[in-house]
Backbone as CSV, one residue per row, in Angstrom:
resi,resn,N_x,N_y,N_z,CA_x,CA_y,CA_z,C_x,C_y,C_z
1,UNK,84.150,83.873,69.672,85.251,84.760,69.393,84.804,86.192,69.658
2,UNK,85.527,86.719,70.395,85.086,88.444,70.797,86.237,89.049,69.850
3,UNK,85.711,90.315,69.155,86.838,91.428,68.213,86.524,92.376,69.564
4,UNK,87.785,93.370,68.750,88.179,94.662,69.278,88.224,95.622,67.589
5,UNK,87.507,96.601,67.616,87.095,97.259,66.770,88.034,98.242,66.589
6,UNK,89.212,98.923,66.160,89.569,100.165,66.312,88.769,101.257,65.602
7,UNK,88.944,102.328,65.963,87.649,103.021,65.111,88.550,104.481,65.866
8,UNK,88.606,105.393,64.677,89.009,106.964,65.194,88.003,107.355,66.097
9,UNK,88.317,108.469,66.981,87.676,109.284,67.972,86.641,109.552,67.028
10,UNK,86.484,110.550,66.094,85.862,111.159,65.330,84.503,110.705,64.675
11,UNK,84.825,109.283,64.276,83.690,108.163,63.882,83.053,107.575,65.348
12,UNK,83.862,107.754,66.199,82.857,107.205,67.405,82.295,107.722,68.182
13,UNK,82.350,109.263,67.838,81.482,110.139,68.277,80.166,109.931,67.633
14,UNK,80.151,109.975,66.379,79.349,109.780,65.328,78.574,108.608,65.497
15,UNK,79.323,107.604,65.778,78.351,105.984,66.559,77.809,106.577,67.323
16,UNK,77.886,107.223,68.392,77.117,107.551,69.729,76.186,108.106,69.367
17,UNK,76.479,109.196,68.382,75.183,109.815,68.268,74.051,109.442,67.389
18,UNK,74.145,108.704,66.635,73.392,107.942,65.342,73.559,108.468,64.080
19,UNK,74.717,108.970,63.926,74.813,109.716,62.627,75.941,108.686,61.536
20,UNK,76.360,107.579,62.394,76.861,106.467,61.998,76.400,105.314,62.413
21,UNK,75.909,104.780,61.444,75.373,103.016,61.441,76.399,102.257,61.108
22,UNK,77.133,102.035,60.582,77.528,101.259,59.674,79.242,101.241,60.114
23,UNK,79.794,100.274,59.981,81.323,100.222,59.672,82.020,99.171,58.862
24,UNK,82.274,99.511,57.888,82.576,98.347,57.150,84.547,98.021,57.329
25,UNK,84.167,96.401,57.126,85.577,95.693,56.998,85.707,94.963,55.860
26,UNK,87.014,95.144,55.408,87.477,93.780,54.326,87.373,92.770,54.944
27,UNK,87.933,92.354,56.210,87.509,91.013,56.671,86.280,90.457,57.043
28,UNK,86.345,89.007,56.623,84.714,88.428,56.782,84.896,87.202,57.723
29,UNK,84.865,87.704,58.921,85.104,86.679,59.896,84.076,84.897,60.064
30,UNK,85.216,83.907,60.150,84.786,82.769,59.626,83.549,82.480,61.180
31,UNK,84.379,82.341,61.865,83.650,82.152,63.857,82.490,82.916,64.020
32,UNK,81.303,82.357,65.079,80.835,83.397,65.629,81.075,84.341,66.339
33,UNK,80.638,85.836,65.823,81.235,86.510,66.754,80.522,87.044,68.126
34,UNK,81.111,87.062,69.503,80.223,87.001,70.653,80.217,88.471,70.853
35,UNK,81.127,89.019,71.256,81.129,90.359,71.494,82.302,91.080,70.830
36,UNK,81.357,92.382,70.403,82.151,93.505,69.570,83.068,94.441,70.831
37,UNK,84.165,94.777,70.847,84.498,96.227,71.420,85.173,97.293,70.795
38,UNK,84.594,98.215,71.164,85.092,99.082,70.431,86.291,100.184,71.171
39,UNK,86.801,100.410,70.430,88.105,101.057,70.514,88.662,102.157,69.921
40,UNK,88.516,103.334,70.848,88.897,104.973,70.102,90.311,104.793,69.690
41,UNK,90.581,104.712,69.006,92.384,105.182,68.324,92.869,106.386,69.464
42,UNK,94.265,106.622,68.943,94.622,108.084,69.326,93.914,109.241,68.892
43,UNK,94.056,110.671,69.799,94.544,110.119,71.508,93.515,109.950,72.146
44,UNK,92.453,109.146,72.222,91.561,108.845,73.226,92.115,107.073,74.028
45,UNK,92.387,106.339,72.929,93.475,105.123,73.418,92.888,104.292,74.443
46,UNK,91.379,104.172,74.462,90.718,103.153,75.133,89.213,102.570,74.548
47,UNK,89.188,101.332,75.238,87.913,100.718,74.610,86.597,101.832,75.320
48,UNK,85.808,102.255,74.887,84.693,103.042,75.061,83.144,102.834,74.780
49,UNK,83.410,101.184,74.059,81.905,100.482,74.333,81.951,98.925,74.088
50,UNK,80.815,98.072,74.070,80.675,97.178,73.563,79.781,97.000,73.000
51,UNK,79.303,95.770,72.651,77.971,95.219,72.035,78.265,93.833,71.270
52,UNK,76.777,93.220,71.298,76.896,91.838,70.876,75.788,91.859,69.691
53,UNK,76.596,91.289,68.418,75.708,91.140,67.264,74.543,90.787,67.756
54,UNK,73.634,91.066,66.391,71.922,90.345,67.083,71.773,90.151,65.277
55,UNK,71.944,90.068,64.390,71.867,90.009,63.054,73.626,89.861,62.442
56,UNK,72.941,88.508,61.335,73.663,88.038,60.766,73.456,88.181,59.335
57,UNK,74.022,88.840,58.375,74.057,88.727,56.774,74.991,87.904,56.272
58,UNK,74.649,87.642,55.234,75.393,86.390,54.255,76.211,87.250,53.464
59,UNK,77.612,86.815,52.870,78.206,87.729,52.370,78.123,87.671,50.724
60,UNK,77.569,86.474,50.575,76.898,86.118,49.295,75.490,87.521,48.696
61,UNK,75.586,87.894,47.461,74.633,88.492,46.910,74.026,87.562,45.661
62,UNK,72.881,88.186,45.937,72.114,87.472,44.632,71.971,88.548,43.627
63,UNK,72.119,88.697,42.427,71.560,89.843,41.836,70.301,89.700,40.867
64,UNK,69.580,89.921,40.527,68.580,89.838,39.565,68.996,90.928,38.532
């Protein structure tokens, strides 16, 4: 299963440059996922990268 990421201009500047790691979703997709794309919102209004997971976390926590 490949996603399409929407993500504001603003935050994906911020991906590019490394000043953003992270993007979190409420959804916890059941499939593997093959490839990510990502997608500037308005007004930039196109996909502007990709990438393919390489790490998988469990959505399960343990706490001690």
């Amino acid at each position: 299963m490949n996603l399409i990421l929407s993500i504001k201009p603003e935050y994906v500047a911020e991906i590019e440059a490394g000043k953003k790691r992270f993007e979190f979703r409420k959804a916890i997709f059941k499939q593997k996922v093959g490839k990510v794309y990502i997608y500037a919102s308005s007004p930039v209004s196109k996909v502007v990268g990709e990438f393919e997971p390489v790490v998988k976390f469990s959505h399960t926590l343990q706490l001690q």
